[in-house]
FIKOL-382972 format. One line per field, with one value per residue (C-alpha): residue number from 0; x, y, z; residue in one letter. Coordinates in Angstrom, 1 decimal. Each point is the difference from the previous one (the first is absolute). Layout:
N
i <- [NUM / ...]
u <- [X / ...]
v <- [Y / ...]
w <- [Z / ...]
aa <- [A / ...]
***
This chain:
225
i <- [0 / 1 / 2 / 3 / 4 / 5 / 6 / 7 / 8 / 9 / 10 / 11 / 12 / 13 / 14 / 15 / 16 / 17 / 18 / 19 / 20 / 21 / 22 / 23 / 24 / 25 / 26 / 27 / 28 / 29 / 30 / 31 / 32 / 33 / 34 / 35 / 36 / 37 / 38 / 39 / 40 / 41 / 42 / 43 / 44 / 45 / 46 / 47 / 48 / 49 / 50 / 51 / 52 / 53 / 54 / 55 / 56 / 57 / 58 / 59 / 60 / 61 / 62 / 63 / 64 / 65 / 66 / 67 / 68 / 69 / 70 / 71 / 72 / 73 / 74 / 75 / 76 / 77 / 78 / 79 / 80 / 81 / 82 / 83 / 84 / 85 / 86 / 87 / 88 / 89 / 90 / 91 / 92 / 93 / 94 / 95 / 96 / 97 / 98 / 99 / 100 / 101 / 102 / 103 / 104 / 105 / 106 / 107 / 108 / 109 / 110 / 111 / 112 / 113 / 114 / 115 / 116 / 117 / 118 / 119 / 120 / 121 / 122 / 123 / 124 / 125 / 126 / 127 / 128 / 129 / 130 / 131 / 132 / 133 / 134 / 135 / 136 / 137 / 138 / 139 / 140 / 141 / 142 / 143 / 144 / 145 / 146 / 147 / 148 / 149 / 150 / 151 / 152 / 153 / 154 / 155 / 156 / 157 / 158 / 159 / 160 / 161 / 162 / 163 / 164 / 165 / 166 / 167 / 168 / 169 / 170 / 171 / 172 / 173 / 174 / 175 / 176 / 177 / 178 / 179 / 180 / 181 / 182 / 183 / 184 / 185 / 186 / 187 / 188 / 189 / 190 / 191 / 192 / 193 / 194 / 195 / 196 / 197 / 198 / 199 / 200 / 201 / 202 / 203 / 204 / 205 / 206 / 207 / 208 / 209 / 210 / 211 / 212 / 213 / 214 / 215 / 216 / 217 / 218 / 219 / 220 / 221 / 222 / 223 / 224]
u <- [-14.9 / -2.8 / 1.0 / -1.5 / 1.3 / -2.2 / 2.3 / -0.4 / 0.2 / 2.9 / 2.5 / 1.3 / 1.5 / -3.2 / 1.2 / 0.2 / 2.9 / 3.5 / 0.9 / -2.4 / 0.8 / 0.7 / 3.8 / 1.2 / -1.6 / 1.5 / 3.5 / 0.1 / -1.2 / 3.1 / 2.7 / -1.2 / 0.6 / 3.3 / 1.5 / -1.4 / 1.6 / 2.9 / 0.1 / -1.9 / 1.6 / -2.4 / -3.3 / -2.4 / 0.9 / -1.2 / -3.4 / -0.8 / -3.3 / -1.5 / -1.5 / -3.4 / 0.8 / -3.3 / -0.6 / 2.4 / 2.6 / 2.4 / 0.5 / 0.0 / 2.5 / 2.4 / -1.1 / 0.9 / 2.9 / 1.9 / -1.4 / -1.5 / -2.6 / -2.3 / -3.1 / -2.1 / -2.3 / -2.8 / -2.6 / -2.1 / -2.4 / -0.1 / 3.7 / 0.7 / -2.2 / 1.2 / 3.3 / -0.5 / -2.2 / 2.7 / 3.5 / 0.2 / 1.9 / 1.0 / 2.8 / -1.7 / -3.3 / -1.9 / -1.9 / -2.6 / 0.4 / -0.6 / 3.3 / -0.1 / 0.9 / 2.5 / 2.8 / 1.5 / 3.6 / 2.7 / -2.0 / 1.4 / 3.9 / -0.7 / -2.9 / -1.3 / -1.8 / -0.9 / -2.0 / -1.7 / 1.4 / -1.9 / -2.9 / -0.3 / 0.0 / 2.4 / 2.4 / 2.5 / -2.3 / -0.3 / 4.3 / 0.3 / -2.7 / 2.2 / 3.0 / -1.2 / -1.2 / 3.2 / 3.2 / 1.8 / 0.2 / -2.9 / -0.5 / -2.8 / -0.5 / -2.2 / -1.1 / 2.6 / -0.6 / 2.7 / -1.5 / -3.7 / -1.0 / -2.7 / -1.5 / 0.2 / -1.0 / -2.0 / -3.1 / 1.4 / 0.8 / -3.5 / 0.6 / 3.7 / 0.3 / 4.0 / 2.8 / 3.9 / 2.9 / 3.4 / 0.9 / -3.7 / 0.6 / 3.1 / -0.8 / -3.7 / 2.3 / 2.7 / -3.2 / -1.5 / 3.3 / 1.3 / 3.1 / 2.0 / -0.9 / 1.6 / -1.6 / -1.8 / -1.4 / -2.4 / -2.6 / -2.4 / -3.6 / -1.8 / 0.2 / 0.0 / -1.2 / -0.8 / 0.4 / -2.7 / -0.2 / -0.4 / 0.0 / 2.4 / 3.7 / 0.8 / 0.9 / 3.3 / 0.8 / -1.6 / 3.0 / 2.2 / 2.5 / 3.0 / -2.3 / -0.6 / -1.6 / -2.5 / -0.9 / -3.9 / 0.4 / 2.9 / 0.5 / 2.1 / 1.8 / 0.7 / 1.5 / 0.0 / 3.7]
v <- [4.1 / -1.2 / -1.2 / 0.3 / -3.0 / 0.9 / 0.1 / 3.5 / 1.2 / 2.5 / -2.1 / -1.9 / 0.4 / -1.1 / -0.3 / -3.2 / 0.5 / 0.7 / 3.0 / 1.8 / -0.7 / 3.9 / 0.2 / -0.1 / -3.7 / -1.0 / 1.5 / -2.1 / -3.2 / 0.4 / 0.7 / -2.9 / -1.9 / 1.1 / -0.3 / -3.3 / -1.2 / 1.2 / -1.1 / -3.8 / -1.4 / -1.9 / 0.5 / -2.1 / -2.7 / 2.5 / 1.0 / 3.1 / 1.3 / 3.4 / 1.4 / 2.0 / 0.0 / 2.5 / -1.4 / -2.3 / 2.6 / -0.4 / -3.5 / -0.4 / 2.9 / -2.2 / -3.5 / 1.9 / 1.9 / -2.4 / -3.5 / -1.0 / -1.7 / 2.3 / -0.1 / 3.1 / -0.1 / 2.7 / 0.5 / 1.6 / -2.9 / 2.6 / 0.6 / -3.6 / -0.5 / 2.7 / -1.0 / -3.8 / 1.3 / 2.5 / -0.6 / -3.9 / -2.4 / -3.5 / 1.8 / 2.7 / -1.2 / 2.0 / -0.4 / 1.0 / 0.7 / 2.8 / 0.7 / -1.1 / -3.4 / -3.1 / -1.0 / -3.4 / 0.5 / 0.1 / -0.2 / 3.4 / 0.6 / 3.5 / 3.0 / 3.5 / 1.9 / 3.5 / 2.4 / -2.2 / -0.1 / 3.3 / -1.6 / -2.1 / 0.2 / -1.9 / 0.2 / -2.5 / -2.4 / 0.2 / -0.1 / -3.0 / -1.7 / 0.8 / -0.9 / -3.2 / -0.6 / 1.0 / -1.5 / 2.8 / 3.7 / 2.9 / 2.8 / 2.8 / 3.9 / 1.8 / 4.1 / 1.7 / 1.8 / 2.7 / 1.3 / -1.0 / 0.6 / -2.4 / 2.7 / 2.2 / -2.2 / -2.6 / 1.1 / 0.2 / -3.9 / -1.3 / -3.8 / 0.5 / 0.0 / 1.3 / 0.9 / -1.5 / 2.3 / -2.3 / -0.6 / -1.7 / -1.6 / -1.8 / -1.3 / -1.2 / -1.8 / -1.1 / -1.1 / -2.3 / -1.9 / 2.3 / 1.6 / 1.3 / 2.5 / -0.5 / 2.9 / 3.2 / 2.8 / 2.8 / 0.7 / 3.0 / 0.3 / 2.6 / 4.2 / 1.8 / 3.3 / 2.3 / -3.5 / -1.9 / -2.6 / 2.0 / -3.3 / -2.3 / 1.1 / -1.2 / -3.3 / 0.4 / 1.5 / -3.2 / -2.0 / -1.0 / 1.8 / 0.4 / 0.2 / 3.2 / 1.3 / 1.7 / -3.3 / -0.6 / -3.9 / -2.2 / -3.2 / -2.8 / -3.5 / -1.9 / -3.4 / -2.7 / 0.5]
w <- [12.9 / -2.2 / -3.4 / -3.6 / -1.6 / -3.3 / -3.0 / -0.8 / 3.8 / -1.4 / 1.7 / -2.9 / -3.7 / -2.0 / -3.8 / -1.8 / -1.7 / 1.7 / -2.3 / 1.5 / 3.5 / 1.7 / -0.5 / 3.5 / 0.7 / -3.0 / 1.1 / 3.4 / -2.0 / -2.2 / 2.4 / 1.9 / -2.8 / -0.6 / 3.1 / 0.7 / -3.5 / 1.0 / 3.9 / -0.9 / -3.4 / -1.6 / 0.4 / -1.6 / 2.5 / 3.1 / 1.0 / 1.7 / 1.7 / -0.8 / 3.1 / -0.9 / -3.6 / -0.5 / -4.1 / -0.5 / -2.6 / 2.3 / 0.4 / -3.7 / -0.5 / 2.7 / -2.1 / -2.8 / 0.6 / 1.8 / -0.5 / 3.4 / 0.7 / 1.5 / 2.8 / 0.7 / 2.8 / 0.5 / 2.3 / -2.6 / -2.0 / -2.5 / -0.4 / 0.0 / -2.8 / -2.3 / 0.9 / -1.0 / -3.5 / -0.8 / 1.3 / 1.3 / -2.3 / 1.0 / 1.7 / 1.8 / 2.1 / 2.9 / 3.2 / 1.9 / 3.7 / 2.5 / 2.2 / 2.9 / -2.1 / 0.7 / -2.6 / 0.1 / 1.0 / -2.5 / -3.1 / -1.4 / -1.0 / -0.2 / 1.3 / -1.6 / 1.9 / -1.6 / 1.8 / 2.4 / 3.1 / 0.8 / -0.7 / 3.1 / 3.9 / 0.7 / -2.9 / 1.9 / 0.3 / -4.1 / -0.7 / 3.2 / -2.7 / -3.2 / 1.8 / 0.7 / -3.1 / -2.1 / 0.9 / -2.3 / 0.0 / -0.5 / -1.8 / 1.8 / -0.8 / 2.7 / -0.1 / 2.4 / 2.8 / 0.0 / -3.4 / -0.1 / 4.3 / 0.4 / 2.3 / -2.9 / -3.2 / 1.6 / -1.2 / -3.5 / 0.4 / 1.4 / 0.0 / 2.0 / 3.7 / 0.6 / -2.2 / 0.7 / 0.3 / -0.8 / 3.1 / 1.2 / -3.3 / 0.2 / 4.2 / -1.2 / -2.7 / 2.5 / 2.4 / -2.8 / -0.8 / -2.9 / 1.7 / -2.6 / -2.7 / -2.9 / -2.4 / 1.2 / -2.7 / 0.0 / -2.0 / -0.7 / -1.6 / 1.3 / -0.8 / 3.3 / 0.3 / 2.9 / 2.2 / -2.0 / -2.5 / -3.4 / -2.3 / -1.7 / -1.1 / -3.5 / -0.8 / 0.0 / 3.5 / 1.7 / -0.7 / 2.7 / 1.6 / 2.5 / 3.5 / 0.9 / 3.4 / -2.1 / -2.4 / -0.1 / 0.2 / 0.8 / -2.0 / 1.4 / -0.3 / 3.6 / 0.2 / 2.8 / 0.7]
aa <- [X / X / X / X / X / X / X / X / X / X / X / X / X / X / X / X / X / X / X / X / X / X / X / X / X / X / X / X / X / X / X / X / X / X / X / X / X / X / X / X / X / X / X / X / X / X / X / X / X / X / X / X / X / X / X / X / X / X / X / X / X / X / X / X / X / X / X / X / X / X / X / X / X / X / X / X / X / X / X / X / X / X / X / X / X / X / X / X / X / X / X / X / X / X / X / X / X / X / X / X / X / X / X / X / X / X / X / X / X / X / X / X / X / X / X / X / X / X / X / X / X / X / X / X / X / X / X / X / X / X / X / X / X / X / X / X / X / X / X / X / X / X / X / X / X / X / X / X / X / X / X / X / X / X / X / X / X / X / X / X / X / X / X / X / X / X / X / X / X / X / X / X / X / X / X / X / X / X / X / X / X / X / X / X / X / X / X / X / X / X / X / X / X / X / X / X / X / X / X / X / X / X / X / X / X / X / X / X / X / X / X / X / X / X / X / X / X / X / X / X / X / X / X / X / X]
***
């Protein structure tokens, strides 16, 4: 599939400021942060890689929120300067590079990975890259397939090319060298009405949940062991 990597494709969160961020970006972003505080100790020794961090809030939300040190890499130019003027720090810095790309192996102690792996062909080609790259665990959220049919919604979601029910989920995880799930959740954003995207729920039923087979998007923590 072609891509628009212009800034304002509609494929990324373009605000400047994180408070602004759509609530459900900003929900994944902040259990990431939690668990891996709670799973990882201290932080601000560790460095963790954002995969397509789209503007760069999220990798400052994780900077922030926990203390890492933080490296976003995008393969929009536009993105990654927005993200550097408005959310990089001498703790949170961002890349340029169009996936397919090559990490140097073991630079990482820990991976997020938000809405992306349904970005790309060959999205285990993308975690083998991440999993080489981080020695430590990862934290990923993908649209599920049991709720939102890619047959069905695909045409809602232009820049995706599959959605993930669990199960394709957790081998694609056990396939990259992330075996073990340690945290699963659910989460919803969309109002469905006669079997069609209506528009965003409120803010406050995007936050995560028990996993349900009807859950929009599935957020997760795997680890190497």
């Amino acid at each position: 599939m072609a891509k628009n990597f212009e800034f304002d494709s509609g494929e990324r969160q373009t605000a400047a400021e994180v408070e602004a961020i759509r609530a459900d970006h900003r929900e994944r972003y902040a259990f990431a942060a939690r668990w891996l505080r709670a799973h990882l100790g201290e932080l601000r020794v560790r460095t963790g890689i954002d995969a397509f961090a789209g503007n760069g809030y999220g990798s400052r939300m994780l900077a922030d929120l926990c203390g890492a040190r933080m490296v976003g890499i995008d393969g929009s130019a536009g993105a990654v300067e927005h993200a550097e003027r408005c959310f990089g720090d001498h703790r949170v810095v961002f890349v340029h590079a169009v996936y397919p790309f090559a990490l140097r192996a073991g630079m990482f102690d820990f991976a997020v990975c938000f809405e992306s792996i349904e970005h790309v062909d060959d999205p285990l080609g993308l975690l083998e890259q991440l999993r080489g790259a981080a020695s430590g665990p990862i934290v990923v959220s993908v649209p599920n397939e049991r709720a939102l049919p890619f047959a069905t919604f695909g045409a809602r979601f232009e820049h995706h090319l599959r959605h993930f029910r669990m199960t394709q989920l957790q081998a694609l995880m056990s396939a990259a060298g992330w075996p073990r799930m340690r945290a699963a959740y659910g989460q919803d954003v969309y109002a469905i009405e006669h079997g069609d995207i209506a528009g965003l729920l409120p803010e406050y039923r995007m936050r995560l949940h028990a996993v349900r087979e009807d859950s929009q998007f599935l957020v997760c923590a795997f680890d190497t062991a």
